[in-house]
Rosetta silent file (secondary structure, phi, psi, omega in degrees, C-alpha in Angstrom):
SEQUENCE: XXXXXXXXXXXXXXXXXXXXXXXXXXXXXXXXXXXXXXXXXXXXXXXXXXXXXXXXXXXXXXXXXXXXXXXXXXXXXXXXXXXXXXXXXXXXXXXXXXXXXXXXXXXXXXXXXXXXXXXXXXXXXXXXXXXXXXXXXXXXXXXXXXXXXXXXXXXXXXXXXXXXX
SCORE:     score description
SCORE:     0.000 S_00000001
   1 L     0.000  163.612 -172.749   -2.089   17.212   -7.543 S_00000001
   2 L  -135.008  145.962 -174.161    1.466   16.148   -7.403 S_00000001
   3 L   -70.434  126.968  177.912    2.831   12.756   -6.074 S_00000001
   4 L   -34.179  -26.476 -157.398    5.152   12.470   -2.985 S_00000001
   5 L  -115.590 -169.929 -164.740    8.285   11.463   -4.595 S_00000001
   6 L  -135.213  152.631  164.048   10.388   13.977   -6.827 S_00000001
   7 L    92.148  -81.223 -145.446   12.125   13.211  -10.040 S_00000001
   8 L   -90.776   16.678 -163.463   11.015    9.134  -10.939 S_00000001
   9 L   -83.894    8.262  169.090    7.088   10.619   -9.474 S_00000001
  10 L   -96.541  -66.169 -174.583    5.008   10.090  -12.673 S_00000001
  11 H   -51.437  -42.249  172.611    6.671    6.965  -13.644 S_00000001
  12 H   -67.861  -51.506 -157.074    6.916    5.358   -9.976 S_00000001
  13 H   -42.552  -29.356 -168.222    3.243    6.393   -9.416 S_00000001
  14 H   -73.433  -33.877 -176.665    2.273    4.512  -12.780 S_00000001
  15 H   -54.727  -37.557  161.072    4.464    1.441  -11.496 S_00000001
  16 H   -19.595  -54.597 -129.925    2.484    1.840   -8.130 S_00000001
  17 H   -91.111  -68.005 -176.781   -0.639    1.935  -10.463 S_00000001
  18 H   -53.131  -42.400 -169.238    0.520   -1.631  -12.110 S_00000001
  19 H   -58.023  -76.615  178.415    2.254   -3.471   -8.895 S_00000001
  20 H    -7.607  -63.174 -151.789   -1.479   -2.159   -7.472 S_00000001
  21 H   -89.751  -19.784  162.055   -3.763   -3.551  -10.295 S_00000001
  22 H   -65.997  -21.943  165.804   -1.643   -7.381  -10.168 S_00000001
  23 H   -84.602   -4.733 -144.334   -2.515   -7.048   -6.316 S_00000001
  24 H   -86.261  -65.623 -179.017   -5.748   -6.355   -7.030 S_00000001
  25 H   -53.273  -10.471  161.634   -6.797   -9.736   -9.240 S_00000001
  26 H   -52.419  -42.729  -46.852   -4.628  -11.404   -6.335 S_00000001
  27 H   159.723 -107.543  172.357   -6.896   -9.598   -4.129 S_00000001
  28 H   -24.034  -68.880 -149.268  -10.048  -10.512   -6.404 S_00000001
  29 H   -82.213  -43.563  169.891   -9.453  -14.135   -7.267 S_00000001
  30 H   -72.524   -0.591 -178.534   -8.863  -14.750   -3.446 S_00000001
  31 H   -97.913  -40.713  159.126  -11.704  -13.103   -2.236 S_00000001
  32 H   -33.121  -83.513  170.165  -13.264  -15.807   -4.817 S_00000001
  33 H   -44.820  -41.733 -158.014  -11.837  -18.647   -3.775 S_00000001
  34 H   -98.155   -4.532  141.714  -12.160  -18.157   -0.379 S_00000001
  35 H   -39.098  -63.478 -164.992  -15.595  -16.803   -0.583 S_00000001
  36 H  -127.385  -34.200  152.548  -17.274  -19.068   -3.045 S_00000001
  37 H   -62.401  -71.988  170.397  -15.133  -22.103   -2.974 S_00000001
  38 H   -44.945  -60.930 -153.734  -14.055  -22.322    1.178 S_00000001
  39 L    95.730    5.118  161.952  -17.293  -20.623    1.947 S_00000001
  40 L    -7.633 -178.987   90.139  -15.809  -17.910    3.819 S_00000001
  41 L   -40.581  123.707 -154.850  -17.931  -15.071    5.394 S_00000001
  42 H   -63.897  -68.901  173.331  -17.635  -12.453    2.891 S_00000001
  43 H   -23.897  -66.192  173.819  -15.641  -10.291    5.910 S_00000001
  44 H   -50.664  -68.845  162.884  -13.316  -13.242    6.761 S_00000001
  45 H   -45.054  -44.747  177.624  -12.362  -13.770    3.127 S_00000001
  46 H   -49.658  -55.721 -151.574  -11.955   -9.831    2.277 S_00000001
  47 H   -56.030  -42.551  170.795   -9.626  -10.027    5.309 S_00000001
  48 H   -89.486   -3.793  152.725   -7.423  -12.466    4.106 S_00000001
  49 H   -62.692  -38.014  178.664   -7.529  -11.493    0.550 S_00000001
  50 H   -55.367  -69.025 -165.889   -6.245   -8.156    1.317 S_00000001
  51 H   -43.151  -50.397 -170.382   -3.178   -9.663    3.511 S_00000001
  52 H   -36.456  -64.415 -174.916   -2.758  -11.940    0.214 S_00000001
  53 H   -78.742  -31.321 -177.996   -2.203   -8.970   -1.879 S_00000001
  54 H   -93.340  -10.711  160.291   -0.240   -6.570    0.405 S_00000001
  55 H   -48.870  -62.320  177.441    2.274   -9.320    0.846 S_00000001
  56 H   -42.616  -58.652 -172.963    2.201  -10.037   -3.248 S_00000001
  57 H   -51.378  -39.790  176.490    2.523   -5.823   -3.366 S_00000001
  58 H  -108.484   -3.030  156.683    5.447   -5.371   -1.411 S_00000001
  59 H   -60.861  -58.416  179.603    7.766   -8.401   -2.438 S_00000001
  60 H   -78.546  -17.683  164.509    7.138   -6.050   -6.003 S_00000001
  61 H   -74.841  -22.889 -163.068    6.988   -2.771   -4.635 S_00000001
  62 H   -76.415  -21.372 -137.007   10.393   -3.689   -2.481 S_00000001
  63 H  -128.369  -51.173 -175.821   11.877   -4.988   -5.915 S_00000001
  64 H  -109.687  -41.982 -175.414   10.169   -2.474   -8.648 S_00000001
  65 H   -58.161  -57.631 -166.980    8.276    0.417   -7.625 S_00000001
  66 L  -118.883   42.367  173.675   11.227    1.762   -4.898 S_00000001
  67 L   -57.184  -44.951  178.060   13.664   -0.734   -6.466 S_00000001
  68 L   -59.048  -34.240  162.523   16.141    2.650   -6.738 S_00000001
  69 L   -64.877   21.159 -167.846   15.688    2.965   -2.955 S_00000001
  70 L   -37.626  129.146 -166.582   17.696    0.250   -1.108 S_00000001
  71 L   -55.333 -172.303  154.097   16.877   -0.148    2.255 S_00000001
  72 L   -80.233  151.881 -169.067   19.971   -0.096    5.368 S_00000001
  73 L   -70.877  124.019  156.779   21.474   -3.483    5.320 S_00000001
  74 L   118.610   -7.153 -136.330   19.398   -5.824    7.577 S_00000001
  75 L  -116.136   39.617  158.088   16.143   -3.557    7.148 S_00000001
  76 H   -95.818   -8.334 -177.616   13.603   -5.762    5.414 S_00000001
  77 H   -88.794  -42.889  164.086   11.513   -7.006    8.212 S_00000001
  78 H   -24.316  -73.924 -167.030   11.647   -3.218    8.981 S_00000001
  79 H   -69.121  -44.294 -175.300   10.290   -2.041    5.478 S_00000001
  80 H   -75.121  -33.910  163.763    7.547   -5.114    5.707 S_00000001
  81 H   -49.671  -50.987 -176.023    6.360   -3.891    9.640 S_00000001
  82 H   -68.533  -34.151 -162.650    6.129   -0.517    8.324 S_00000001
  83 H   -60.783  -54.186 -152.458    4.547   -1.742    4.840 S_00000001
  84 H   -94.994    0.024  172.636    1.997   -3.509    6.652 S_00000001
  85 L   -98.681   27.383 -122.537    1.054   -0.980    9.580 S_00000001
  86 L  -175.862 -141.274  178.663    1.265    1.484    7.022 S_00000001
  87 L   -42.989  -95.383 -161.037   -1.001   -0.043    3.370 S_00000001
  88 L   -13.065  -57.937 -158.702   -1.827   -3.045    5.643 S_00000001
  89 L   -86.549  -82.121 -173.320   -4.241   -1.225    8.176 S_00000001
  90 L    -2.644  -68.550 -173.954   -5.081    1.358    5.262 S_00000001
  91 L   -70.850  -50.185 -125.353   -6.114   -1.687    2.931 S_00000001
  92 H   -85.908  -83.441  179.426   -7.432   -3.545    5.949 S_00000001
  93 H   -63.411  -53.950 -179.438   -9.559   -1.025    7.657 S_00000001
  94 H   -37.162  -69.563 -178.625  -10.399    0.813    4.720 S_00000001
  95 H   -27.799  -44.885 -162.560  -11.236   -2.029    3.072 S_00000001
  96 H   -96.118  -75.963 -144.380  -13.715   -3.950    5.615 S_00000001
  97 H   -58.732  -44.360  170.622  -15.507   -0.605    6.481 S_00000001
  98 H   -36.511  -60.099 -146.847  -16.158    0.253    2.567 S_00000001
  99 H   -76.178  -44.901 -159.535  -17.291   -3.579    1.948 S_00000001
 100 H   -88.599  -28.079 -169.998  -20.186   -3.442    5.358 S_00000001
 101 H   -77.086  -47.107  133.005  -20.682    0.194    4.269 S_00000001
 102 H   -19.035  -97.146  175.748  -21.194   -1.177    0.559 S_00000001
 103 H   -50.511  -65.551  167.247  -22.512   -4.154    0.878 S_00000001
 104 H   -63.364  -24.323  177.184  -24.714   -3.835    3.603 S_00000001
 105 H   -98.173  -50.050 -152.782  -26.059   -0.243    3.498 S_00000001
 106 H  -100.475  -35.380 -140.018  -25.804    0.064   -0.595 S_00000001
 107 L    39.052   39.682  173.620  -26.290   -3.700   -1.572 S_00000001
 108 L   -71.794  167.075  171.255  -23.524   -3.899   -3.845 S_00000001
 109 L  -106.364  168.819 -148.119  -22.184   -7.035   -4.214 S_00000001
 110 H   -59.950  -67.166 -169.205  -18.995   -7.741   -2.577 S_00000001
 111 H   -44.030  -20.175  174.291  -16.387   -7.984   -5.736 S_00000001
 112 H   -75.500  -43.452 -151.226  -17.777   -4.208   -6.969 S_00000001
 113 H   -95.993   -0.012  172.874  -17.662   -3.292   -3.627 S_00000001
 114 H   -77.591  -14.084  179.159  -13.990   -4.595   -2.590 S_00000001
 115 H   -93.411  -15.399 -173.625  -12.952   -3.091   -5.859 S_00000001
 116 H   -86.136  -15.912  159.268  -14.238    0.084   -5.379 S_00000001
 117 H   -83.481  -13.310  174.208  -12.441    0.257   -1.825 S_00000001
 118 H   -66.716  -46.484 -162.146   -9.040   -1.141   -3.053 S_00000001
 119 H   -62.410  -58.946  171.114   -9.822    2.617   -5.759 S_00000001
 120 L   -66.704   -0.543  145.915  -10.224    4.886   -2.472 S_00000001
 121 L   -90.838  -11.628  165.275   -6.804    3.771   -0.439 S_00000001
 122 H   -20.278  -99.383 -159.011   -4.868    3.944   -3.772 S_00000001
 123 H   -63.362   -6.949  154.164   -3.566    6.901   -2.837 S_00000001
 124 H  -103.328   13.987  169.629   -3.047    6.989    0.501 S_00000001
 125 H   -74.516  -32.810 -172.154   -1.213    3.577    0.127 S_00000001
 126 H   -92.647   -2.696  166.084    1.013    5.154   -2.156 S_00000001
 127 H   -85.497  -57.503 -161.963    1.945    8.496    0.367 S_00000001
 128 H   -47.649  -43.403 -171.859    2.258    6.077    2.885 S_00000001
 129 H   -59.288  -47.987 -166.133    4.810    3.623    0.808 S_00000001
 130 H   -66.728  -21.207 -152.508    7.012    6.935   -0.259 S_00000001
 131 H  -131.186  -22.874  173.445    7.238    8.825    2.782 S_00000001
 132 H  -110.325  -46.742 -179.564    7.553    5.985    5.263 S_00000001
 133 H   -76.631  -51.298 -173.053    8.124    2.626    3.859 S_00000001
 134 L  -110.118   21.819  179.467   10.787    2.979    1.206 S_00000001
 135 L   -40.073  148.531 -170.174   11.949    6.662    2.055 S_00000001
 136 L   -72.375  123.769 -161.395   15.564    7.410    1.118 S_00000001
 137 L    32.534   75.669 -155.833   17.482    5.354    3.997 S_00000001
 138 L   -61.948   23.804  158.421   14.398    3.764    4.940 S_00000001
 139 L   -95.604  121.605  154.504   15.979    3.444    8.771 S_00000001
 140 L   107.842  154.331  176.409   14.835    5.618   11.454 S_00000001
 141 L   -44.127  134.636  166.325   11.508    8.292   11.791 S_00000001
 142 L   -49.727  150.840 -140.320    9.890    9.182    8.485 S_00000001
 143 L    68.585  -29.739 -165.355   11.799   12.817    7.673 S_00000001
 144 L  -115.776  129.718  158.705   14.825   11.821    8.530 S_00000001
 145 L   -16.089   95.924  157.484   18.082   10.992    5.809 S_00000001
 146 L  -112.293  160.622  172.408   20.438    8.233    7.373 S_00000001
 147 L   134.778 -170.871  169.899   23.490    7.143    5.355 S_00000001
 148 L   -36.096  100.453  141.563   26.617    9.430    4.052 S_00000001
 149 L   120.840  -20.545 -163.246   26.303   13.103    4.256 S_00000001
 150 L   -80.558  168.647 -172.790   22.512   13.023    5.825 S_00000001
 151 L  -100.288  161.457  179.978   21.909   15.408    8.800 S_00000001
 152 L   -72.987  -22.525  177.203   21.168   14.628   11.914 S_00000001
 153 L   -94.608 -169.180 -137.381   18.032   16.352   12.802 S_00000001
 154 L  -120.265  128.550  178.454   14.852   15.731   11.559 S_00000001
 155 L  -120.557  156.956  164.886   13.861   18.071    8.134 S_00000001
 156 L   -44.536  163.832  165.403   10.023   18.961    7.011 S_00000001
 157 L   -91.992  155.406 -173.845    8.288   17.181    4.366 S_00000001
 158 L   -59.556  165.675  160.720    8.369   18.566    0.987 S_00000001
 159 L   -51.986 -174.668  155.680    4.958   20.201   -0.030 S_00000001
 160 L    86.454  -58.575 -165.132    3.218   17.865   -2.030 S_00000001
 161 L   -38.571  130.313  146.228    3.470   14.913    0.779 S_00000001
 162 L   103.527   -6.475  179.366    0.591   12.772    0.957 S_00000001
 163 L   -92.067  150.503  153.962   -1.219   14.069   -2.617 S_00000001
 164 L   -84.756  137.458  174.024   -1.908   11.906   -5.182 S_00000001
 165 L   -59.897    0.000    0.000   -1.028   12.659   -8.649 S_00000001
């Protein structure tokens, strides 16, 4: 399979792969704490571990991953609404239905089974960040160019969009 972006798309995906596995123990160790210290409801803690970590994810995806990709001037609250309606509900819902479907049907225990749902939204966290969040002149409907030279209408997505490598 081949990754949404063209060119930097082995190398970003691996950066993806790293920003990813630093949200994850972010992710992990707060699902701890607030779990087994606080005393959380296993649900209630996933929920706010996740939010922990896609926050953590996109101050470093905004900075490393799509560092090459500068937003329009003024467009960071932009890039974090889309980040988080975008990987946020991805990690969110995915996340809590895997963990009741997991935990509760399968008896896993929660930290196997929150890690094995952050490993199935991987990859559609990372079409979503390329094609929507940090897209080249990340203003304006996913497809379309703004900036110097881009046209005005609206072009297809490349093949590829939305595969994982």
């Amino acid at each position: 399979m081949r990754a949404v972006s063209r060119g930097l798309s082995g190398p970003r995906w691996l950066i993806f792969g790293a920003v990813g596995a630093m949200g994850l123990l972010v992710q992990l160790a707060s699902l701890w704490a607030l779990q087994d210290l606080l005393g959380l409801h296993y649900l209630v803690a996933a929920m706010l571990a996740i939010e922990l970590a896609v926050l953590h994810n996109f101050v470093w995806h905004l900075h490393w991953t799509w560092g090459d990709r500068p937003g329009a001037p003024g467009d960071l609250l932009g890039r974090l609404v889309r980040f988080h309606l975008t990987n946020g509900a991805i990690s969110i819902a995915g996340n809590l239905v895997l963990m009741i479907v997991l935990v509760e049907a399968a008896g896993m225990p929660s930290l196997l089974a929150n890690l094995t749902a952050v490993a199935v939204c991987a990859c559609a966290n990372f079409a979503a960040s390329d094609v929507v969040v940090f897209r080249v002149g990340s203003s304006g409907p996913p497809g379309r160019q703004v900036g110097p030279g881009a046209r005005q209408r609206s072009r297809p997505l490349s093949p590829g969009v939305g595969e994982c490598p």
